[in-house]
TORTOR-186694 format. One record per residue: x, y, z of N, C-alpha, C in turn; residue in one letter. Coordinates in steps of 0.001 Angstrom, whole numbers, plus 500000, padded with zeros to 6 digits. Each point is the difference from the previous one (the first is absolute). Example, Ala and Ser with C-alpha at 12.3 -4.5 7.8 and 13.67 -1.06 7.14 Angstrom:
2
513190494310507800499110501190500000500900501200500000A 499650501050499280500820501190500060499230501090500730S 
//
This chain:
556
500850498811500000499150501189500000500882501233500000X 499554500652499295501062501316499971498761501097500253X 500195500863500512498985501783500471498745499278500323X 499541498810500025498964499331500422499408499534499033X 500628499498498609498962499807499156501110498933499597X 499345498821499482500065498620500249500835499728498133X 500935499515500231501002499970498563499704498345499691X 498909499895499074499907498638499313499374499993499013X 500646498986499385499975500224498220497943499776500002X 499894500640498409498334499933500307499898498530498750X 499178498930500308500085498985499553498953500473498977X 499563498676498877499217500142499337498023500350500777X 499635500168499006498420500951500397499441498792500941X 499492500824501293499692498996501247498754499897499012X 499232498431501162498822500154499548499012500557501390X 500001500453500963499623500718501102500505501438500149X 499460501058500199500286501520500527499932500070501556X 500414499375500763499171500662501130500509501457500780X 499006500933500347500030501459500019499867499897501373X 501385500598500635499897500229501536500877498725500550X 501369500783500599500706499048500646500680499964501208X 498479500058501153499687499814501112499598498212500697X 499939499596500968500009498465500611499645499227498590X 498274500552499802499120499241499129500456499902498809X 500370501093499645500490499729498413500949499445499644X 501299499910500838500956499181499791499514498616500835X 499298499561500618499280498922500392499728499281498794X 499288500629499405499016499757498685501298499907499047X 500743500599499377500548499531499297501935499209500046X 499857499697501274500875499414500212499234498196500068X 498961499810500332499013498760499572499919499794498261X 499556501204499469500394499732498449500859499520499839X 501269500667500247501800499835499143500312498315500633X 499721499525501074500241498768500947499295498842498974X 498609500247499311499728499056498832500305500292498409X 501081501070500227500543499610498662499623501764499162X 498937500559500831499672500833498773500495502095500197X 500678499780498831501103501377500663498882501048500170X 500219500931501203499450501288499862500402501037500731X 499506501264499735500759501348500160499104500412501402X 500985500445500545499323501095501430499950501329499936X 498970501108499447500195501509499784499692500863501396X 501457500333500515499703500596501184500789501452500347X 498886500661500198500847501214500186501141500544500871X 499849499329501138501360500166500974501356499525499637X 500573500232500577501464499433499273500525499094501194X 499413499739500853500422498994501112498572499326501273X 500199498710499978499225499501500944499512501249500872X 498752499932500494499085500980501175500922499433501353X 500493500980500339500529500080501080499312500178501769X 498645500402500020499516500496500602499098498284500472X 499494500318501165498985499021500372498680500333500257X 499456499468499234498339500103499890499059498922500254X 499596499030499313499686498631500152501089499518501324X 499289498792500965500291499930501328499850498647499964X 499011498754499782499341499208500267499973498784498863X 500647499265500215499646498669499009499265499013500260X 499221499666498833499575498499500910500614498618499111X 499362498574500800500468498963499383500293499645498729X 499265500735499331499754499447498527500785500907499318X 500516501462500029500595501061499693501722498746499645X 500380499835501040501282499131500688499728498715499011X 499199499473499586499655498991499486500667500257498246X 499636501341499616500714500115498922501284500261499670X 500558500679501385500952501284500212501067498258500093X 499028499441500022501597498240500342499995499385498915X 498657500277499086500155499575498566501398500911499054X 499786501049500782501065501108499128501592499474500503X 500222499787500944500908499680500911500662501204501269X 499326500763500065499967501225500919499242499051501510X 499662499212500233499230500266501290501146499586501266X 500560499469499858500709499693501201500900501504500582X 500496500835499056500946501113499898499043501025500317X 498807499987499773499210500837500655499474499702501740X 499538498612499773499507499507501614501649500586500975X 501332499749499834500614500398500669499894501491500385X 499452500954499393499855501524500480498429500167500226X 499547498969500501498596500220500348499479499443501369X 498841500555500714499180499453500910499491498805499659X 499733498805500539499000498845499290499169499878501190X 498904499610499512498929499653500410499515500763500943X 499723501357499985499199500696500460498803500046499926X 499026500753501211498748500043499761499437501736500876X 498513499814500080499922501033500365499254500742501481X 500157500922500791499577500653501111498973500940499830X 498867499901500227498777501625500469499932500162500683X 500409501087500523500292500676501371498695501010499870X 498737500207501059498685500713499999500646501614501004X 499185500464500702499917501317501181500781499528500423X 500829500840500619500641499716501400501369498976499844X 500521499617498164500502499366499941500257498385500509X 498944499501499858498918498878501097499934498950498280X 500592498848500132500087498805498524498421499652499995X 499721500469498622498685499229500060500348498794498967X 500915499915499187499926498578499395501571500150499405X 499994498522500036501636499956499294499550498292498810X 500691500747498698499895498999499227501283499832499159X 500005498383499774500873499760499645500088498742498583X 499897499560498861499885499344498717499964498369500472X 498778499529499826500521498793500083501138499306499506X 500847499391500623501009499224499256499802499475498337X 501252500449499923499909500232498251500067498581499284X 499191499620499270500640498374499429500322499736498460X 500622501859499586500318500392498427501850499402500908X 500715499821500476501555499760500761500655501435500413X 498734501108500081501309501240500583498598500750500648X 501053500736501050499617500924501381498263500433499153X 498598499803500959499354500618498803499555501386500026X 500829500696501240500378501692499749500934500681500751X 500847500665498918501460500248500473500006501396500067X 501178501401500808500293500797499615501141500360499130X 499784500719499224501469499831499090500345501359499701X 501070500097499366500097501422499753500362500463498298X 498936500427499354499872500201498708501651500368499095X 500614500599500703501142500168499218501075499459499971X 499835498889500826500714498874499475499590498586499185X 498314500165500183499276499238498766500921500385498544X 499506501813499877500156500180498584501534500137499829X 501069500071500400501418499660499859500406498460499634X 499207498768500722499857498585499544499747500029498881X 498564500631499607499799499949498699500357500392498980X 500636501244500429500789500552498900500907499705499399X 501300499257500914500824499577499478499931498454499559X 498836499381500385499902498473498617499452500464499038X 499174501167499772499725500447498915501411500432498905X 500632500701500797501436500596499456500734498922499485X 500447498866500505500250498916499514499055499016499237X 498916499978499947499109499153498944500169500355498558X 500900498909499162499336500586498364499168499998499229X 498984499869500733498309500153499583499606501520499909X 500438500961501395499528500569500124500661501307499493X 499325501170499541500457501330499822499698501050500769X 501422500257500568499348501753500984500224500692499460X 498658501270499519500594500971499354499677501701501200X 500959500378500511499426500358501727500375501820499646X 499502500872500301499540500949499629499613500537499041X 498995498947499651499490499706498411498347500393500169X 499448500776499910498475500536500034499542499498498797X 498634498765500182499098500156498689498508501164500236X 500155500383498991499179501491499238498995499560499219X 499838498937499544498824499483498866500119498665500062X 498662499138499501499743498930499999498852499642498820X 500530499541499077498463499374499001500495498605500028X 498751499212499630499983499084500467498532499038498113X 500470498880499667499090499111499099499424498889500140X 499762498925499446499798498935500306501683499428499382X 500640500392499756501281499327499957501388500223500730X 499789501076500987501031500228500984499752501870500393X 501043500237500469500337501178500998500842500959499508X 500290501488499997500436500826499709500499501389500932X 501213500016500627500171500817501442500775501051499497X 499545500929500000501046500754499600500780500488501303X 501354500398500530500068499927500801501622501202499820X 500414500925501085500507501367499654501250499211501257X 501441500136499332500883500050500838501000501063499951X 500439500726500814501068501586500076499242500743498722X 498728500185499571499666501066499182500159499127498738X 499809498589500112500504499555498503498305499079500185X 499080499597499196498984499633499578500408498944499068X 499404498511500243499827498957498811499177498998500715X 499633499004498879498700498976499812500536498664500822X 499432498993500787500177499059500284498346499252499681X 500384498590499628499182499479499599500415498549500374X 498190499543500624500061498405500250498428499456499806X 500087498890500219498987499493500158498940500415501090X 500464499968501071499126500247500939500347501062500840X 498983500600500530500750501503501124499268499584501580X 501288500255501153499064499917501325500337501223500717X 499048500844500524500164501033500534500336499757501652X 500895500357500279500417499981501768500769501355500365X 499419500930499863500306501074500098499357501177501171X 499771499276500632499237500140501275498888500857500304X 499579500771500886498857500846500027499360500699498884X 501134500382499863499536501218499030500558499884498552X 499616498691499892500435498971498761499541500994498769X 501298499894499120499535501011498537500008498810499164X 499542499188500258499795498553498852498764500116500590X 499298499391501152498492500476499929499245501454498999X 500597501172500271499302500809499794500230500075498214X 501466499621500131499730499819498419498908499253498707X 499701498835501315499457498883499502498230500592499830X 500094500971500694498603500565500321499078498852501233X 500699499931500774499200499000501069499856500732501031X 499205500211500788499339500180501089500131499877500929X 499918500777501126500395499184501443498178500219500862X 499861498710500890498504500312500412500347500206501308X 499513500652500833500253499919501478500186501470500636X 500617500188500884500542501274500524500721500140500766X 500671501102500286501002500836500890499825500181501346X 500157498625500591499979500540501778500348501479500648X 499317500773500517500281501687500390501286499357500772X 499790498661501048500859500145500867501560500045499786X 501259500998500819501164499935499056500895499252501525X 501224499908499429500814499017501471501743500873499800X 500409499861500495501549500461500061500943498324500472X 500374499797499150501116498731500265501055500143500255X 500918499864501088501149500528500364500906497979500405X 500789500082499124500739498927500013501619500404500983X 499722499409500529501224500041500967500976498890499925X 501418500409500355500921499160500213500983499909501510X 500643498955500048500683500049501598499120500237501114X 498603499175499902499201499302501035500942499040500768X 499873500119501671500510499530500783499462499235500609X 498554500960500337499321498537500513499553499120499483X 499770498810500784499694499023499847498163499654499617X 499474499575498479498919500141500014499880498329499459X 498903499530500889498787499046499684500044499826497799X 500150498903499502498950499720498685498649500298499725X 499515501536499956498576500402500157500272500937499353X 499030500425498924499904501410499539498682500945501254X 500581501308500474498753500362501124499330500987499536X 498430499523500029499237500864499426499422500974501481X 500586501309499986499107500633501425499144500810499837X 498449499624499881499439500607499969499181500999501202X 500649500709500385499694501090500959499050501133500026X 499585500092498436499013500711499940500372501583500212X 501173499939500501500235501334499794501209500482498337X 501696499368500474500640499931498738499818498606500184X 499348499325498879500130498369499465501547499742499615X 500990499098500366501051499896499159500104498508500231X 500750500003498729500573498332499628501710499900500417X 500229498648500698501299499951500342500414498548499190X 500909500039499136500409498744499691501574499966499993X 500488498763500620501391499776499984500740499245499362X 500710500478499315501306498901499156500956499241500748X 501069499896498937501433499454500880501133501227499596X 500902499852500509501342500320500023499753501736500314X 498935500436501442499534500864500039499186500302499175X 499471499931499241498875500662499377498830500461500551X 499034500714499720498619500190500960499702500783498847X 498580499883500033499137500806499521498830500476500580X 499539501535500136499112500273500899498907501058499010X 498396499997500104499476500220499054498589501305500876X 500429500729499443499061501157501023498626500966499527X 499021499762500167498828500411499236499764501824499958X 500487500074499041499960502321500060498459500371499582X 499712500837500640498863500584500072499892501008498809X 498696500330500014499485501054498975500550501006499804X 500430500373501154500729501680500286500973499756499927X 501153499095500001500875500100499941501112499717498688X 500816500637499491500640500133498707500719498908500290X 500652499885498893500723498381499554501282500552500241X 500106501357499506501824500075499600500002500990501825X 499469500038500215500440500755501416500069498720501016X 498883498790499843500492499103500760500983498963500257X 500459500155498732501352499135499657501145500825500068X 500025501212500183501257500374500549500684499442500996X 501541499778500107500459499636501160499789500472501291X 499418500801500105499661500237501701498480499460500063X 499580500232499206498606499210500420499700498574499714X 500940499473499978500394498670499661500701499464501475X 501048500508500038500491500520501915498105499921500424X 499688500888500061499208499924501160498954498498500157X 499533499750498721499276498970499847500829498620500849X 501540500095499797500315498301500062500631500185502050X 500353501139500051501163500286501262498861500679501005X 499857499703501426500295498842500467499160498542500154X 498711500265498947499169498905500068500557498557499412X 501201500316498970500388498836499608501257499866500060X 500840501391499767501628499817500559500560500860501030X 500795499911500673500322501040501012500579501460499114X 500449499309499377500923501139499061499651499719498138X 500740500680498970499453499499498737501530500935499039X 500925499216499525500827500480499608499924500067498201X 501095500897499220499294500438498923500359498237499351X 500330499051500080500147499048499171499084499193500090X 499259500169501400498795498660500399498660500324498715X 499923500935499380498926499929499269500670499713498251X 498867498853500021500687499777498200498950500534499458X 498647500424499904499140500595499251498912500539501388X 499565501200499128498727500604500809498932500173498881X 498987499590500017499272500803498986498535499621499638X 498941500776499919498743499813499801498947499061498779X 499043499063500153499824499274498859498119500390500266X 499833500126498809498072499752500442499241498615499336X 499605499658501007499817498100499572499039500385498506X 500109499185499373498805499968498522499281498790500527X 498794499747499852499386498750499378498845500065498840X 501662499358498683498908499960498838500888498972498938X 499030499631499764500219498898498903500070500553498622X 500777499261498632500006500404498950498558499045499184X 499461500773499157498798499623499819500240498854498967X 501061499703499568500349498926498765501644499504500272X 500196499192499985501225499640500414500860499381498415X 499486499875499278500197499890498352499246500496499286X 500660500985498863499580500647498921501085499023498918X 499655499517499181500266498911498612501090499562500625X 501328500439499785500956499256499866500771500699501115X 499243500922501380501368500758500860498826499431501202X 500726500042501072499610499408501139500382501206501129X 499636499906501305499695500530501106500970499249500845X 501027500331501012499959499344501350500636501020500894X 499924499305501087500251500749501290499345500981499814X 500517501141501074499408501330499745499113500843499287X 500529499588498694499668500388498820498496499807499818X 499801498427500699498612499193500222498975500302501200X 500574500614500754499383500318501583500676500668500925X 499440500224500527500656501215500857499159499197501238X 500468499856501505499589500069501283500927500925500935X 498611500024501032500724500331501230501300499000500595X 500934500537500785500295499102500221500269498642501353X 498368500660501056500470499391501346499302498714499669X 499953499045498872500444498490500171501299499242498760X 500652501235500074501286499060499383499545500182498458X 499288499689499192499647499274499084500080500908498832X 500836501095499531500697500327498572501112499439499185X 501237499941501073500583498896498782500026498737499745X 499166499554501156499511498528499949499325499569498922X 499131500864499771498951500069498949500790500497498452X 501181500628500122499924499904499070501291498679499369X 500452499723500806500425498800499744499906498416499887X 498288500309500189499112499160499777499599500389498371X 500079501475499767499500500178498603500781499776499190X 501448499761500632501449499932498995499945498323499560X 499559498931500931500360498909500391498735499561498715X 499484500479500149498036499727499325500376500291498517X 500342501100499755499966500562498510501216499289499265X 501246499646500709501230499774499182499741498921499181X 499754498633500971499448498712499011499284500238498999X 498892501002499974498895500281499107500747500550498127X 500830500622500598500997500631499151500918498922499150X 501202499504500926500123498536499534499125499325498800X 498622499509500618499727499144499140499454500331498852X 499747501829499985499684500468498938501217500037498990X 501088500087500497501256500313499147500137498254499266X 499939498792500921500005498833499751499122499838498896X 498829500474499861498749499822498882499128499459500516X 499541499423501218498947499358500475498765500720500345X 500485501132500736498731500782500684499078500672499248X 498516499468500145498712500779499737500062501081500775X 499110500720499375499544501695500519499295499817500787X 499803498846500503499024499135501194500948500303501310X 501630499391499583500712499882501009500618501824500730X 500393500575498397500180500941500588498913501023501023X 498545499954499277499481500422500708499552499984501271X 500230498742500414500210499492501377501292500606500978X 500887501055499629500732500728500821499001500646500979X 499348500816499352499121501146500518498561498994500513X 499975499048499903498431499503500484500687499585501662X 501433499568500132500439499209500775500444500710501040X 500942501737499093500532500483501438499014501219500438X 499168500374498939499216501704500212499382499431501188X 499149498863499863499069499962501493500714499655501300X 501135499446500052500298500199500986501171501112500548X 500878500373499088500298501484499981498814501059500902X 498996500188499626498437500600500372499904499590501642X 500423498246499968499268499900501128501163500521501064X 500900500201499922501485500370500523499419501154500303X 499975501125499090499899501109500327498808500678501157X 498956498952499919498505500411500877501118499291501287X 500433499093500248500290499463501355501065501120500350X 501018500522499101500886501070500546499063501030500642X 499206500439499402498846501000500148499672500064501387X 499515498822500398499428499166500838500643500476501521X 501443499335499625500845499838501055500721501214500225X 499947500929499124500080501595499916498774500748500976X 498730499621499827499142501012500974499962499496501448X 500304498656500389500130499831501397501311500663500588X 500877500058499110501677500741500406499816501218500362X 498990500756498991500314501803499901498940500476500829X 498848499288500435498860500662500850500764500932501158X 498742500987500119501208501217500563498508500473501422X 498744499918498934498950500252500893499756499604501060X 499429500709501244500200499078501536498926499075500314X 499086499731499193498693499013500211500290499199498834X 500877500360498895500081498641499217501025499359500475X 501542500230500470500946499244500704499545499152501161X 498820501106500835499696498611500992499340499048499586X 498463499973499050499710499212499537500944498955499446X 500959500512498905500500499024499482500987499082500950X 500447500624501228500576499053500378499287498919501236X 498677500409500448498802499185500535499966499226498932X 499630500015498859499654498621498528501412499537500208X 501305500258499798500652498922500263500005499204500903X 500011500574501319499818498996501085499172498953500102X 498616500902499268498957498592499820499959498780499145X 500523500660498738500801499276499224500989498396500478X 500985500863501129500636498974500665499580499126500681X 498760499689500175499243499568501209499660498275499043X 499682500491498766499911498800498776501078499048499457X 499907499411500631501209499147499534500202499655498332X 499066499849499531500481499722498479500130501808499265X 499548500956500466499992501080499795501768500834500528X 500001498990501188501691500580500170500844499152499264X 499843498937499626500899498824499379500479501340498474X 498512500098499367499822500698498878501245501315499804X 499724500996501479500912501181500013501516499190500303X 500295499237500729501588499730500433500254499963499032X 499309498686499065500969499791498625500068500272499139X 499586501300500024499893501086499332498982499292498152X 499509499306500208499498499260499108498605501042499081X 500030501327500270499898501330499365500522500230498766X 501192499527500363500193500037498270500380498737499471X 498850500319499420499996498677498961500787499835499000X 500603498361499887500712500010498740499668499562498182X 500280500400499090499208500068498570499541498606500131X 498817500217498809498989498547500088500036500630497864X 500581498887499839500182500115498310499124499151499441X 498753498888500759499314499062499651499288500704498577X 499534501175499907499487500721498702500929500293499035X 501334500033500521500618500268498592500433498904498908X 501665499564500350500426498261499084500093499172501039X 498828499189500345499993498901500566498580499292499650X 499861498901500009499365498875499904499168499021501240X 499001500739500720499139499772500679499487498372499878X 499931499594500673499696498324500460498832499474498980X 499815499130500136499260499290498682498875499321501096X 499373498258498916499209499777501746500536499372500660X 501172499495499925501046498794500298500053500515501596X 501179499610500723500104500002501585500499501683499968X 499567500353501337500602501504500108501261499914500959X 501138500754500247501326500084500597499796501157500443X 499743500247501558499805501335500602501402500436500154X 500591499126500850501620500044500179500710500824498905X 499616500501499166501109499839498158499109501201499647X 500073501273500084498512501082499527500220500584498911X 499445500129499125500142499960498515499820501818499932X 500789500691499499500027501325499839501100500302501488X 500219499508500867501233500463501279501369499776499241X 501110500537501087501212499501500028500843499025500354X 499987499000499386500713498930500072500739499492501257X 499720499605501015501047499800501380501378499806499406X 500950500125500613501089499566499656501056498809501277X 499463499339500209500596498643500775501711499910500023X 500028499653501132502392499840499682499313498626499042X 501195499393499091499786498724499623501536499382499436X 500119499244499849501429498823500049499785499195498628X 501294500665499115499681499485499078501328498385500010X 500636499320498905499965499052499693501309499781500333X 500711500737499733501698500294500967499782500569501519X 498862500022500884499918500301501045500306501218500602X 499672501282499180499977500959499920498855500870500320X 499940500794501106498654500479500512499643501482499459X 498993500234499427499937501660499881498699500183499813X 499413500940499607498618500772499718499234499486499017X 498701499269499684499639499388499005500799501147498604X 499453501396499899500392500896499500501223499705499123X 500996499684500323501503499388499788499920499025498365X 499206499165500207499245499127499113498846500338498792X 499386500829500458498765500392499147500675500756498826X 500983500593499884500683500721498769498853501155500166X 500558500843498232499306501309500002498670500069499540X 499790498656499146498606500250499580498654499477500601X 499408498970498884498816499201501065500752498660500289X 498930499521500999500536498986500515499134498582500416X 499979498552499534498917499799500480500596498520501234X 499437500394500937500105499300500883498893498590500296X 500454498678500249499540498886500168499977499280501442X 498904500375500675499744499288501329499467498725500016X 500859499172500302499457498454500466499732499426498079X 500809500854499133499714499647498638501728500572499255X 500236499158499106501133500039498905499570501144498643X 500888501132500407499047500517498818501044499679498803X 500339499314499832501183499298498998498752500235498327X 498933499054500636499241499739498497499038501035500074X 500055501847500676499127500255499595499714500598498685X 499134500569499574499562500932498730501098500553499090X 500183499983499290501252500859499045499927501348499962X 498551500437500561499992501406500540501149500722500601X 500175499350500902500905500176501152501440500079499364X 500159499546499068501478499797499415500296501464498753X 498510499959499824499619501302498851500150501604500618X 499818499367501582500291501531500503500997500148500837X 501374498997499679501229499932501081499724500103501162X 499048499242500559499355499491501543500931498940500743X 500750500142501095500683499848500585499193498724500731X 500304499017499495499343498578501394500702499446500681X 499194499739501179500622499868501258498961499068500741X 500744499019500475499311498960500640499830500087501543X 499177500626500659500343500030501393499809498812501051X 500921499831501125499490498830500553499895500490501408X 498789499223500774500257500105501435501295500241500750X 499756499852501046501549500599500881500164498566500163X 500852499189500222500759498492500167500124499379498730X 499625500406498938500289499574499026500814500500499111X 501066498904499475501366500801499224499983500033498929X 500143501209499082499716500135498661500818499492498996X 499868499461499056500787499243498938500008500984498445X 501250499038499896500420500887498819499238499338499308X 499407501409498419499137499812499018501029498952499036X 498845499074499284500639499501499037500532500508499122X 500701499344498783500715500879499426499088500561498469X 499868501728500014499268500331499457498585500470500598X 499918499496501009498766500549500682499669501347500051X 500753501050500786500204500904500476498998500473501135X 499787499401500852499493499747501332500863500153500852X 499728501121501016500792500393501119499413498953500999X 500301499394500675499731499245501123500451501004501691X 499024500271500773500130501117501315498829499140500932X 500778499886501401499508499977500829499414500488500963X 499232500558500428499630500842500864500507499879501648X 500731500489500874500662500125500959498384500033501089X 499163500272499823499136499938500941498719500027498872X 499213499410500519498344500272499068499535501098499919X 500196500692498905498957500869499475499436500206499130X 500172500142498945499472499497498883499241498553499756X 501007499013500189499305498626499719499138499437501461X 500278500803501005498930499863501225498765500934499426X 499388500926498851499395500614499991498606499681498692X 500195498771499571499296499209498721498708498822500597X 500437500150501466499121499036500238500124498538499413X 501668499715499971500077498626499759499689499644498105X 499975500761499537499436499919498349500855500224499366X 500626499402498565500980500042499187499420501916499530X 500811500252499691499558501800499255500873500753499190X 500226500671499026500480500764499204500367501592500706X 500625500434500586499814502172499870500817500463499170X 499262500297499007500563501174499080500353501371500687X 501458500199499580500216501101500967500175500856498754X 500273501565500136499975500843499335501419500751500096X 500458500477499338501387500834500047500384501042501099X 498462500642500815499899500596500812499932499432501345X 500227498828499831499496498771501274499320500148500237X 498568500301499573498491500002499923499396498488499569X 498948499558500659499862498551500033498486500061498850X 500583499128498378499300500664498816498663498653500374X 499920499119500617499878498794499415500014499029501490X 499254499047500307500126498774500642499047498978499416X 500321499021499861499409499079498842499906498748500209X 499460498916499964500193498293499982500446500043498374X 500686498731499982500688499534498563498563500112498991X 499267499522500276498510499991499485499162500766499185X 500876501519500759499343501362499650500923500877499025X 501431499090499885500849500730499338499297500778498750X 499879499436499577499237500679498727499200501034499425X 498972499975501307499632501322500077500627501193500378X 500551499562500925501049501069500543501115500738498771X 500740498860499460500611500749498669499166500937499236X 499152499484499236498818500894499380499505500976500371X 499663500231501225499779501333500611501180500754500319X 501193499467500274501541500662499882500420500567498794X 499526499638498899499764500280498731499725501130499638X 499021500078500831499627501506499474500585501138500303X 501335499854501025500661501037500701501521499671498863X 500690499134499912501010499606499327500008498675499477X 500063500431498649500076499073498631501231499220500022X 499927498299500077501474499565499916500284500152498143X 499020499915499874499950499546498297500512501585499059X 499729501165500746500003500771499764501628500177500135X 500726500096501344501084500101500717500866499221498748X 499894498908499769500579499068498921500487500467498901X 499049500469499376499790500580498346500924501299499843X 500183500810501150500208501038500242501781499934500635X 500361498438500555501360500405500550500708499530499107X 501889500976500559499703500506501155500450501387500259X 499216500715501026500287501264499792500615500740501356X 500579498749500559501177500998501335501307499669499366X 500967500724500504501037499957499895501023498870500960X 499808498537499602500484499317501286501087500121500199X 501262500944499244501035500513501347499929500936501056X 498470500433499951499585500830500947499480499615500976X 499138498886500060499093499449500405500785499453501059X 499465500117501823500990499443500989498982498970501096X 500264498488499365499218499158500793500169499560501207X 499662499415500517500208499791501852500179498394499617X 501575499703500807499649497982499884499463499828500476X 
//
C-alpha cells in the first residue's frame, strides 16, 4: 500500500461490482472471489474504518467470519459469550439475559471491536486474486440491462466505466447505489439521538454483560470489551446540541466521577452523536444490482442486530450470485434474496425498536409502570425463560424462500427445514476432530443419516454437493470406496443423528448452511424437482464452465 491506496494489478473484467468496502461488502465479496469468481470493491476511503461502531456479534456472523478464515484472529480480541443486564429506578436489575447456548460451534453473542473486524478483512482481501480494491474510488452513475452492469466511477478527478455482470450495493446508510437504483426506504427516523463515547484503559474489572440503565432520568448503555476497551452510550436530550456535547469537557463531565475518577486525553478513542433510523429498503433487488447491509436497513441499535444482519445478507446473496455466474439459477432463486432477508431484516428492526423504547423511557409513570410489567413478567416462568434467553430475537426462518417443505412421508422435527444447520464436533476417518463445517466445503451439501448417500440422485453431483455420511457417536467412519466420494464423519456426541427419530434421512444443506431439504430416500425425487426450480443442474451443465478454477479455493 502506498498513501493508502492499494497497488494491484487490475485483472481481467470482474464479473461482480460490489460498491462499498465496509465489513459487508468485503464479506460479500470476499465469499465471491473464495468460489472462484473475480470481483472489484469500489470504495471511497483509502484505508480500513478505523473507528468503532458496530459492537456485537452473534453465532452465525462467526459462522462465516470461519468460513473466510478470520474467526479465530478475531475471537482473540474479543469478549465471548456475553449477555445482557436491565437495570430499572434506583438502579435495582429487573432482568438479565443471556443467548441460549449456541449449537451453530461459536460464542452465540460476543463483544468485538469493529476495527479490527475490518483490518482482518481487509487484508485477505488485499491478498485474494479474486478480488479488486479500487479505494478512493467514488461511483457517480449506475445503468444497469438485462445483460449486466455499468459503474461509472471518478478516481483523483479522473472518471471511467466498469462493467460486470452483476452489481451489489453495500454502501451503507446513505447508500448512492440505492438511490441511484431509485429504491426507497420505508420506515422512519427515531427523534431519539445517543452520544457514544468509546473508551480505552478500563481498569476495572467488568462482568460479560452489556448494561442497559434505565433510570429514567439519563438512560445509558455500558458495554465492555477486552484489552481495556469500554463503551458507554448516553441518551441527549432535545435541548441539547450534539457538537457542544461532545466537546471534551462535556464529555469529562458525563464519564468523571460517575465512571472514572479522572479521564486523560488518550482514554477516549471516539465521542460522537448517532440518531437511531428504523427503516427498511423497500426492494432489495432492482434486475441485476442487489441491496445489503445498510444499504438494506437501517436499525436502532439496542439489540445488536445491524451487522449481523447484514452478514446474514452477505452470506444469503453470495451463493445466489455464484450459481447465477455457474448458469443454474432461475429468477426464482435470485428472487428469493429479498423474499428471505427483507422480512426478517424488518423483523430486526421492530425488535431494535422495541428494545429501544423500554431503554429511553424518561417519563415518571411510564418507567414505573414499565418496570412493575417486568417484575410481573418475572413471576412467569415460561415468560422469564423467554426474556433470559433472550429468545426475542429470533433467528431467520427461510422455509418460504429455497427450501423444500415435507411431503406426506414421516416428519423430522429435530432437522427444521428453512433454520441453520447445527454444527456438531465430528471425527472423521484419520481420527481427526473438528466442526461438521470443516467437511461441508463451500457449496451445497447433502448429508445422509442412518443412509449412504453414495447412490443418491445425479442431482447432487450436477450441483457439486458435497456427501457426507454421518454416523452416530461410537461408530467409526470408513473410508469411501474407490470413486465414491463419500465423506464418512462421526458425530462426537448425538445431534444430528439423535435428531431423525431413528429414520434413515437425506438434509440438503445450502451454501449458507441453511437446511434446504430433509427427505426419506423415497421422496428424493420430488425434492430434486422442486430444487429445480431454484437451480438447474441441466442448465449449470450446458453452460460450464464459468469460474476460474485457479481461483476457486476448496476446503479438504
Amino acid at each position: 500500500m502506498q498513501g493508502g491506496i492499494v497497488e494491484k494489478r487490475i485483472p481481467e473484467p470482474s464479473r461482480v461490482i460490489v460498491i462499498g468496502g465496509g465489513p459487508v461488502g468485503l464479506v460479500t465479496a470476499l465469499l465471491l472471489a473464495d468460489a472462484g469468481v473475480a470481483t472489484t470493491v469500489v470504495e471511497r476511503a483509502l484505508a480500513p474504518g478505523d473507528l468503532p461502531r458496530a459492537i456485537s456479534l452473534q453465532d452465525e456472523s462467526f459462522r462465516v467470519f470461519e468460513q473466510l478464515g478470520i474467526a479465530d484472529a478475531l475471537k482473540s480480541e474479543s469478549l465471548l459469550d456475553t449477555g445482557s443486564r436491565y437495570f430499572g429506578l434506583n438502579g435495582r436489575l429487573l432482568a438479565e439475559a443471556k443467548p441460549s447456548p449456541s449449537r451453530l460451534g461459536h460464542p452465540a453473542k460476543t463483544q468485538f471491536d469493529q476495527p479490527i473486524l475490518e483490518q482482518l478483512l481487509f487484508d485477505r482481501a488485499v491478498e485474494h486474486p479474486g478480488v479488486t480494491l479500487l479505494l478512493g474510488t467514488e461511483a457517480t452513475a449506475i445503468t444497469h440491462d438485462v445483460n449486466g452492469v455499468t459503474v461509472h466511477v471518478t478516481e483523483r478527478g479522473v472518471t471511467r466505466q466498469l462493467s460486470a455482470e452483476w452489481l451489489v450495493g453495500a454502501d451503507g446508510g446513505r447508500s448512492f447505489t440505492r438511490s441511484a437504483l431509485g429504491i426507497r426506504l420505508d420506515g422512519s427516523t427515531q427523534t431519539q439521538r445517543w452520544i457514544v463515547v468509546d473508551l480505552l484503559n478500563e481498569r476495572a474489572q467488568h462482568e460479560p454483560f452489556a448494561e442497559f440503565h434505565c433510570d429514567g432520568k439519563r438512560p445509558y448503555v455500558l458495554v465492555p470489551g477486552v484489552n481495556g476497551r469500554l463503551r458507554i452510550e448516553f441518551m441527549l436530550f432535545d435541548h441539547e446540541d450534539p457538537d457542544e456535547m461532545t466537546t471534551p469537557t462535556n464529555i469529562r463531565n458525563l464519564l468523571v466521577p460517575a465512571f472514572r475518577n479522572k479521564l486523560l486525553p488518550g482514554d477516549v478513542r471516539r465521542a460522537a452523536v448517532y440518531v437511531a433510523h428504523q427503516r427498511v429498503a423497500h426492494n432489495y433487488r432492482s434486475g441485476r444490482a442487489f441491496l445489503v447491509g445498510d444499504a438494506a436497513h437501517l436499525m436502532p441499535p439496542f439489540a445488536g442486530q445491524g451487522l449481523n444482519a447484514g452478514v446474514r445478507d452477505a452470506a444469503n446473496l453470495a451463493w445466489k450470485l455464484i450459481e447465477a455466474i455457474k448458469g443454474g439459477a432461475s429468477e426464482r432463486l435470485l428472487d428469493s434474496y429479498e423474499i428471505e432477508r427483507r422480512a426478517h431484516g424488518a423483523k430486526m428492526v421492530k425488535i431494535s425498536r422495541r428494545v429501544g423504547a423500554v431503554v429511553m423511557a424518561t417519563n415518571p409513570l411510564a418507567t414505573q409502570t414499565r418496570d412493575a410489567v417486568v417484575r410481573l413478567v418475572n413471576l412467569v416462568p415460561s415468560a422469564r425463560r423467554y426474556l433470559a434467553n433472550m429468545r426475542f430475537i429470533t433467528p431467520p426462518d427461510y422455509s418460504a424462500g429455497v427450501a423444500v417443505l415435507p411431503g406426506d412421508g414421516p416428519k423430522f422435527a429435530g432437522v427444521q427445514i428453512g433454520r441453520a444447520l447445527s454444527q456438531p464436533t465430528v471425527t472423521d476417518v484419520d481420527g481427526n476432530r473438528a466442526g461438521l463445517d470443516t467437511y461441508l466445503g463451500r457449496g451445497w451439501a447433502l448429508i445422509g443419516v442412518g443412509i449412504n448417500p453414495e447412490k443418491a440422485s445425479a442431482y447432487w453431483n450436477g450441483i457439486d454437493a458435497t456427501r457426507i455420511h454421518l454416523l452416530p457417536p461410537g461408530v467409526a467412519p470408513q473410508k469411501s470406496a474407490a470413486g465414491a466420494e463419500v465423506i464418512d464423519l462421526a458425530e462426537t456426541a448425538a445431534a444430528l443423528t439423535g435428531a431423525t427419530g431413528g429414520e434413515p434421512v437425506f438434509i440438503a444443506v445450502r451454501p449458507d448452511r441453511y437446511v434446504a431439504a430433509v427427505f426419506a430416500a423415497s421422496d428424493e425425487q420430488r425434492v430434486v424437482e422442486e430444487l429445480r426450480n431454484f437451480i438447474d443442474d441441466r442448465a449449470r451443465e450446458a453452460r460450464s464452465p464459468q469460474l476460474d478454477s485457479s481461483e476457486r479455493r476448496d476446503v479438504a
